[in-house]
C-alpha positions as CSV (number, residue, x, y, z in Angstrom):
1,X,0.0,0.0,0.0
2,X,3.2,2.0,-0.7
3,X,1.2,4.6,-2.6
4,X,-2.6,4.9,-1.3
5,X,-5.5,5.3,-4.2
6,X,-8.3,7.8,-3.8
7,X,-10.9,5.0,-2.7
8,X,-8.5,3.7,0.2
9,X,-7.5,7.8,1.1
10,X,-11.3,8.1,1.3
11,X,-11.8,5.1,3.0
12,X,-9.2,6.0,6.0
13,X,-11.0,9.6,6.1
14,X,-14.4,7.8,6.3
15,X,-13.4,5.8,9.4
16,X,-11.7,9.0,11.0
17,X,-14.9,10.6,10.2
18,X,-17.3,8.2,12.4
19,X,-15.4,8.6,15.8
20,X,-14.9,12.7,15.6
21,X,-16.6,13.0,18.7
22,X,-14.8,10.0,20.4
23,X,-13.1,11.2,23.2
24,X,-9.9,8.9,23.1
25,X,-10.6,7.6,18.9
26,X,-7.1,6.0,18.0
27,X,-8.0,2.2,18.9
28,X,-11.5,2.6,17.2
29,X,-9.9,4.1,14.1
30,X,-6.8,1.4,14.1
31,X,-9.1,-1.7,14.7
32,X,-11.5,-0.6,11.7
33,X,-8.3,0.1,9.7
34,X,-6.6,-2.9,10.5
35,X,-10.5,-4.4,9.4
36,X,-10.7,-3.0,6.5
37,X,-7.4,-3.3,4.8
38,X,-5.7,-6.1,6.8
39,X,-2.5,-4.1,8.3
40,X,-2.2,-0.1,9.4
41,X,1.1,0.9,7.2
42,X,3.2,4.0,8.0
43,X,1.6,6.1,5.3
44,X,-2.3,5.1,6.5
45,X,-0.6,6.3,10.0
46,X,0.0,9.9,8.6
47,X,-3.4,10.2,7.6
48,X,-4.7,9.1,10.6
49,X,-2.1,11.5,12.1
50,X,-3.1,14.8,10.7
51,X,-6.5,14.0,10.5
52,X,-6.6,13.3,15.0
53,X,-4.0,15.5,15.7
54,X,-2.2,12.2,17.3
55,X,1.7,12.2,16.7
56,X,2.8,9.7,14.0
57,X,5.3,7.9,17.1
58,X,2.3,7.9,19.1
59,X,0.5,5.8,16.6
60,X,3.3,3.8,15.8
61,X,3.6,3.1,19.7
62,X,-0.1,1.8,19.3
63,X,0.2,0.0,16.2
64,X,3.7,-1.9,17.4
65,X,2.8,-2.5,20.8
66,X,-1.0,-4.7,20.2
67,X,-0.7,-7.8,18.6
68,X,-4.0,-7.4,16.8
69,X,-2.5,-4.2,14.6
70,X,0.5,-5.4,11.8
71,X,2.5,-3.1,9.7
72,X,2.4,-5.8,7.1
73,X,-0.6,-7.4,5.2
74,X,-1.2,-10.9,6.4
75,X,-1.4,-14.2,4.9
76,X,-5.0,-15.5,4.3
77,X,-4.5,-17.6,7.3
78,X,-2.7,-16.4,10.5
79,X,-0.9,-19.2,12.6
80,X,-0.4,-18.1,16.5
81,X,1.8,-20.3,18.0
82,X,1.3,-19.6,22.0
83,X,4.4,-19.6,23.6
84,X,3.3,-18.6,27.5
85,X,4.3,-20.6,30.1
86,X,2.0,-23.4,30.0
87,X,2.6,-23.8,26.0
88,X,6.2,-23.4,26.5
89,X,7.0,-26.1,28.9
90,X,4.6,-28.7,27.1
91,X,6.8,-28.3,23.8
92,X,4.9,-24.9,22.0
93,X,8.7,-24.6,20.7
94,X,9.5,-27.2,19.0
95,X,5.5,-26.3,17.2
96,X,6.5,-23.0,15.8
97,X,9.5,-24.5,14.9
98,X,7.8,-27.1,12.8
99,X,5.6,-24.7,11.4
100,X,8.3,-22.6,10.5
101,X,10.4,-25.5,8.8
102,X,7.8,-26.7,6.7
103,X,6.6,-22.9,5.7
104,X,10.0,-21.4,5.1
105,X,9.2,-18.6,7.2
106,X,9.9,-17.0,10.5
107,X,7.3,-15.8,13.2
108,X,6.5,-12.5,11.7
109,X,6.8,-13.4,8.1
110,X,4.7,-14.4,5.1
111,X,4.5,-17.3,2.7
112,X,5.5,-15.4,-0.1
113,X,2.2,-17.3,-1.6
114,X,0.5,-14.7,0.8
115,X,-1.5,-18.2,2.3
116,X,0.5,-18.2,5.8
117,X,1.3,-15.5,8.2
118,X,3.4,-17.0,11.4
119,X,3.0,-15.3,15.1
120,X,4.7,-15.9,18.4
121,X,2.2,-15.3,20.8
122,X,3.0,-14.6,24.9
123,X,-0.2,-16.1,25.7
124,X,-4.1,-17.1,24.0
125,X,-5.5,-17.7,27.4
126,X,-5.7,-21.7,26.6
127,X,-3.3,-22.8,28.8
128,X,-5.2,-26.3,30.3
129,X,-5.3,-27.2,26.5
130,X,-1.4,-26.4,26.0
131,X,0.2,-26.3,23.9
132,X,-2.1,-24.6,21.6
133,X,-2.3,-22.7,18.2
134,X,-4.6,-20.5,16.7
135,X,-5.4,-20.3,13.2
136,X,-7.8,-17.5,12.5
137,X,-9.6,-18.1,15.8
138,X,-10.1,-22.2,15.0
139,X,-8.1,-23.2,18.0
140,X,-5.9,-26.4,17.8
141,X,-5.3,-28.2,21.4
142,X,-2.6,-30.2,22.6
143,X,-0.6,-29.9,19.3
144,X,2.2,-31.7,18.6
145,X,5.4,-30.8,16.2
146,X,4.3,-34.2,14.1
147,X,1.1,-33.1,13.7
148,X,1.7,-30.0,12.1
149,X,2.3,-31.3,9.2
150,X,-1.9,-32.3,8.7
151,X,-2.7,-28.9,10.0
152,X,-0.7,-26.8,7.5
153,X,-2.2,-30.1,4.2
154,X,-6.0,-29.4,5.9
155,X,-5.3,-25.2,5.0
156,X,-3.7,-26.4,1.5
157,X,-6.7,-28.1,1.0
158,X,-9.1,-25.9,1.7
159,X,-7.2,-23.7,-0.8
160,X,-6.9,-26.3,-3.6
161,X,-10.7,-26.8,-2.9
162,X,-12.1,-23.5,-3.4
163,X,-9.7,-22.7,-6.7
C-alpha cells in the first residue's frame, strides 16, 4: 500500500470521520483500519495523524505495541503459535519450529504465496489445553510438532478446494 489510491484515502477519512466526537478515537480508528485493509502501514498512520491530531510515534507506539495491529498485510491464514508458560513447557517450541520449517518462514513473516502468516504469541489464554495454536480463531489443542504437518495439508486443502 506504498502509494494509497483515492478510494482507500477516502476510505481511512471515512473511518476518521465516524469517531470525531470519540473522546480517546485512536484504537476505534486502528481496529477498523486494521479491518478494513488487513494491516495499518506507515503512510495510512499519517493520515490518521493529521486527521486526529495524534503524533505519527504515538500511533506507531499503538500500532507496534498490540498484537491485533501489523505493519504488514497478512497471509489468508494467520498461525499463533502460543508460547506462554504453560505452552512453552509442554513443547509450543518445538511447534512453531515445525511450522516454521515446513513454511520457510519465520514468526512474523509471510508465505510469499500470501497463504500463511506465522505469530509468536505470549499467551491465548488456553493454557489447560497447551500447547495450543490459533489459526484464524479455530483453535488447535494439545498440538504436537508431528502433527503439524496435517494442520498446514488441511489449509492447503481448503485452498486447492475452493480454486
Amino acid at each position: 500500500m506504498a502509494v494509497l489510491s483515492e478510494a482507500a484515502v477516502r476510505q481511512i477519512n471515512e473511518i476518521c470521520d465516524r469517531y470525531e466526537s470519540a473522546a480517546t478515537p485512536l484504537i476505534m480508528i486502528l481496529s477498523d483500519i486494521q479491518n478494513e485493509f488487513g494491516y495499518v502501514p506507515p503512510e495510512v498512520q499519517e493520515i490518521v495523524s493529521r486527521r486526529t491530531g495524534i503524533s505519527v510515534a504515538k500511533i506507531y507506539g499503538v500500532v507496534t505495541f498490540y498484537s491485533f495491529f501489523s505493519l504488514e498485510p497478512n497471509g489468508k491464514y494467520v498461525i499463533g503459535c502460543c508460547l506462554g508458560t504453560a505452552c512453552y513447557v509442554k513443547g509450543a517450541q518445538q511447534v512453531l519450529d515445525k511450522f516454521s520449517e515446513l513454511l520457510g518462514i519465520d514468526p512474523g513473516q509471510t508465505t510469499s504465496d500470501g497463504l500463511f502468516t506465522l505469530d509468536a504469541l505470549r499467551c491465548i489464554g488456553a493454557c489447560g489445553i497447551a500447547p495450543a495454536v490459533s489459526i484464524n480463531g479455530k483453535v488447535y489443542p494439545k498440538l504436537t510438532a508431528d502433527r503439524v504437518p496435517e494442520v498446514i495439508e488441511e489449509y492447503r486443502a481448503k485452498e486447492a478446494a475452493s480454486a
